[in-house]
N, C-alpha and C positions, 0 to 999 in steps of 0.2 A: 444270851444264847450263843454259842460256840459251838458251832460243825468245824474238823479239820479243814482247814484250806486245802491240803491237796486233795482229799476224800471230795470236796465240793468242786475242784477243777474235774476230777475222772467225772461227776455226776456230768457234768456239763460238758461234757464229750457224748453225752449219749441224750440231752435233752439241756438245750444251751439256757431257756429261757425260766429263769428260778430266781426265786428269792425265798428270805428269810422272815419269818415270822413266828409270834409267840401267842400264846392265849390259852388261858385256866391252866396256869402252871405246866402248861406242854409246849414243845419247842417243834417246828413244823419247817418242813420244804414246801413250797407253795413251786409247782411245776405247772408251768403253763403249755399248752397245746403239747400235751403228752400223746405220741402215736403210737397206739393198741394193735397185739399182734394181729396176724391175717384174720377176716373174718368176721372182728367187732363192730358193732354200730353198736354207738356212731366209733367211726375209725381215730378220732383224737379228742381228748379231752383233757378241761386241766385238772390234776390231782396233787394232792397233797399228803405228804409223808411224813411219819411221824415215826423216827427209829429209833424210838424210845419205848420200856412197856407201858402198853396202857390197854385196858380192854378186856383184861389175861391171855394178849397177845403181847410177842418181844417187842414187836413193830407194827406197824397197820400202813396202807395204802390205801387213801380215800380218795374215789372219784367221783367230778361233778354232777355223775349223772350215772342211771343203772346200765350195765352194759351186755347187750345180747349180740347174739350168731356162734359165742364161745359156745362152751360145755355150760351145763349147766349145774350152778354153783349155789351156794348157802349165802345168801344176802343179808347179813346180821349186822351193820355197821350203820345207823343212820345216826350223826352230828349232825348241830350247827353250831362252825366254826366258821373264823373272819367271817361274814356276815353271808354265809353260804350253806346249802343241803350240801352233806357231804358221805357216800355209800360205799362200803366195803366188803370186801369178800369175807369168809369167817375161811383164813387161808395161814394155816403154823408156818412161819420162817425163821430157822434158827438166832440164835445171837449171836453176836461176836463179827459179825458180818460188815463191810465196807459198805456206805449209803450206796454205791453205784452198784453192790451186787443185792443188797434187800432191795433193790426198786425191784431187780430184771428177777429175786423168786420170787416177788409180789407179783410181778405181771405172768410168770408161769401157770399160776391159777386161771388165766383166761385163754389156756392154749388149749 
């Protein structure tokens, strides 16, 4: 699994606590105590990113848990991966995108 190094120093300017991990041929950001814009409960949670396609999505943003007080959204993503429920928005973000700007359109869905 190979993310760029610098593309994973900017992620970790904006959510320090990450690692790396792999499972069923996808390669994963595993971000811990991610903080959701104004508004969501629960207000942090960890998720896990996958900026790769998978789904017939470019990318996906999986959270560990459903998330309300946003808008209300298409909830079409339920995995288990690393040994977790994992739920996402049904939310199109372009390709070609840096991991630290597919997090912040992923989390656009919840504003």
């Amino acid at each position: 699994m190979n993310f760029d190094e610098n593309q994973i120093a900017e992620l970790k300017q904006i959510t320090p606590d990450l690692s790396c991990a792999q499972e069923g041929g996808y390669n994963y950001i595993l971000i811990k105590d991610l903080r959701l814009p104004d508004n969501c409960k629960p207000e942090v949670v960890d998720a896990l990113l996958c900026s790769t396609p998978r789904d017939g999505y470019e990318s996906r943003l999986f959270f560990s848990a459903l998330i309300t007080g946003c808008h209300q959204r298409n909830w079409n993503g339920n995995i288990r991966v690393l040994e977790g429920n994992w739920y996402a928005v049904s939310w199109k973000v372009p390709g070609g995108l840096k991991l630290a700007e597919i997090l912040m359109v992923h989390l656009k869905a919840l504003r």
